[in-house]
N, CA, C and O of each residue as an XYZ file, in Angstrom:
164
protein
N     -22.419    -31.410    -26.249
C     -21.699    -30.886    -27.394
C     -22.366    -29.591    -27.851
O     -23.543    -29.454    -28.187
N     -21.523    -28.776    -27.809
C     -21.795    -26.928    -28.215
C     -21.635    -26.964    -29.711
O     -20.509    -26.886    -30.203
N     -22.689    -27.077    -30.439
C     -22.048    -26.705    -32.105
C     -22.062    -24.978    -32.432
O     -23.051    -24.252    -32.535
N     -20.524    -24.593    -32.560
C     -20.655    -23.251    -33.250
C     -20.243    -23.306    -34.555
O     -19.725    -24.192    -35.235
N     -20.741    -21.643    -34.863
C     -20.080    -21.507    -36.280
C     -18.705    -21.987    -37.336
O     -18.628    -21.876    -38.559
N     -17.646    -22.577    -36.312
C     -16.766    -22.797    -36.770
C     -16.861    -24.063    -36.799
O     -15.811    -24.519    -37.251
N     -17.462    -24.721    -36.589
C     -17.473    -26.577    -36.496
C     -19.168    -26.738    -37.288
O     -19.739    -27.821    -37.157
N     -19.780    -25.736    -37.984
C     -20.675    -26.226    -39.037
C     -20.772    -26.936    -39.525
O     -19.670    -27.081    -40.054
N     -21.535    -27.862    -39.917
C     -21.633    -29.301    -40.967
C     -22.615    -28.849    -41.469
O     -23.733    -29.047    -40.994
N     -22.374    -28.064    -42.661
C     -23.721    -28.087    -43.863
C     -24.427    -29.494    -44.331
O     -25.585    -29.513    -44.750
N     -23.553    -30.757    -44.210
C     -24.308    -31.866    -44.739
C     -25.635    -31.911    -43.580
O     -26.773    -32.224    -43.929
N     -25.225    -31.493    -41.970
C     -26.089    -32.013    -41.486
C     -27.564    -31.344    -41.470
O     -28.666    -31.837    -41.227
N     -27.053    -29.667    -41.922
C     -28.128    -29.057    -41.996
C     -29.526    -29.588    -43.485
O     -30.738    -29.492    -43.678
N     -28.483    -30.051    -44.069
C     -29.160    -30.758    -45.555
C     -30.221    -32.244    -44.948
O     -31.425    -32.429    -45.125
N     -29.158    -33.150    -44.177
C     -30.064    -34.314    -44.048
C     -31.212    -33.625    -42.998
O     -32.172    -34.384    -42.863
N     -31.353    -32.188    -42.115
C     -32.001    -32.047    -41.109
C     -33.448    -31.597    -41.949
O     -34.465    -31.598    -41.256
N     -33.583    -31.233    -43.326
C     -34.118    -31.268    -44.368
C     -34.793    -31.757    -44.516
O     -35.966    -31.415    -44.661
N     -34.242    -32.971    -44.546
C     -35.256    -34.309    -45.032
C     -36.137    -34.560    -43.925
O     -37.164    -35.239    -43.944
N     -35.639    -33.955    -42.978
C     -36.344    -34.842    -41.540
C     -37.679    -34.156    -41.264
O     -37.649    -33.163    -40.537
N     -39.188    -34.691    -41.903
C     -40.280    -33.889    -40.794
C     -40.058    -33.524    -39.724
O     -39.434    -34.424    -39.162
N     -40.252    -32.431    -38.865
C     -40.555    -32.501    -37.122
C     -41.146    -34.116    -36.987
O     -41.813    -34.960    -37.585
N     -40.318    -33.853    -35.644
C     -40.612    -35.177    -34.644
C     -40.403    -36.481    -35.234
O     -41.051    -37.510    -35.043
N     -39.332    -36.273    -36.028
C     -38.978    -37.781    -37.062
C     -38.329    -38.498    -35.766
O     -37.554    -37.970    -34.968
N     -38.764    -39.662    -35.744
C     -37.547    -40.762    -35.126
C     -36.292    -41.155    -35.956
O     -36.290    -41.479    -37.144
N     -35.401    -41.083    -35.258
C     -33.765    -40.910    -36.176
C     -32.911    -42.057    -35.860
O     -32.323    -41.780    -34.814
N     -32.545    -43.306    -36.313
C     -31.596    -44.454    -35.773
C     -30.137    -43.881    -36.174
O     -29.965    -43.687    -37.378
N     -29.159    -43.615    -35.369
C     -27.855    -42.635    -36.468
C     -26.892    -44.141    -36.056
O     -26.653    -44.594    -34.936
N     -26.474    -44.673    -37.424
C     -25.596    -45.624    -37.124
C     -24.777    -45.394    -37.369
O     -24.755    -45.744    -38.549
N     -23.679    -44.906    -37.107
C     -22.078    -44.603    -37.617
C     -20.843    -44.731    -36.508
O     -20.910    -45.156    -35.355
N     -19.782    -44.260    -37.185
C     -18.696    -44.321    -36.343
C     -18.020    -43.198    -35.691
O     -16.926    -43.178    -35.127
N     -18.917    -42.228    -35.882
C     -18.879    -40.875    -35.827
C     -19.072    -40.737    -33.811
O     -19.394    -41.596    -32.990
N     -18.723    -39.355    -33.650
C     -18.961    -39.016    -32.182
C     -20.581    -38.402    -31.872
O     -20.671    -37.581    -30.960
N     -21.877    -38.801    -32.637
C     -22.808    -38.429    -32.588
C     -23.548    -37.212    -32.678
O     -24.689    -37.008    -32.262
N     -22.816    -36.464    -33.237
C     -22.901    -34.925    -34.222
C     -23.865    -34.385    -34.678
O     -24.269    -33.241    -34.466
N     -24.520    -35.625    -35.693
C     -25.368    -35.745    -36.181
C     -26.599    -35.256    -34.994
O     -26.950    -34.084    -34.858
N     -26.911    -35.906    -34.541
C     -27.910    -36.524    -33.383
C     -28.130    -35.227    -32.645
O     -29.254    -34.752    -32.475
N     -26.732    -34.531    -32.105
C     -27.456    -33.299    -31.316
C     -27.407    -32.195    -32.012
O     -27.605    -31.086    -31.516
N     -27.098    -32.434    -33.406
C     -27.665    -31.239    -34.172
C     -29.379    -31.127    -34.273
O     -30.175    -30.200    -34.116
N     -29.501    -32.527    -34.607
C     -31.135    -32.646    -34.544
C     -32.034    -32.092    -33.834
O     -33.051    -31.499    -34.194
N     -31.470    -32.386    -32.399
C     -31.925    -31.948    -30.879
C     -31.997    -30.663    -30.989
O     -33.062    -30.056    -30.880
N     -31.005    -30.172    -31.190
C     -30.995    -28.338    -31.062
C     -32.426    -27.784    -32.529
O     -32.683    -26.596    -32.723
């Protein structure tokens, strides 16, 4: 998954926030995992 500018999720940049480097992340949702390789990048 390619995230560009037009498919931004400011929430995720907010929870990426909270996250120290090298946090371990459990993403439980119903979502297509978005979350997760925003992290990665």
């Amino acid at each position: 998954m390619n995230i560009n500018a037009s498919e931004f999720r400011h929430d995720f940049a907010i929870i990426a926030g909270w996250l120290p480097f090298g946090t371990k992340v459990l993403d439980l949702g119903c979502g297509h995992g978005g979350l997760l390789e925003y992290l990665k990048s």
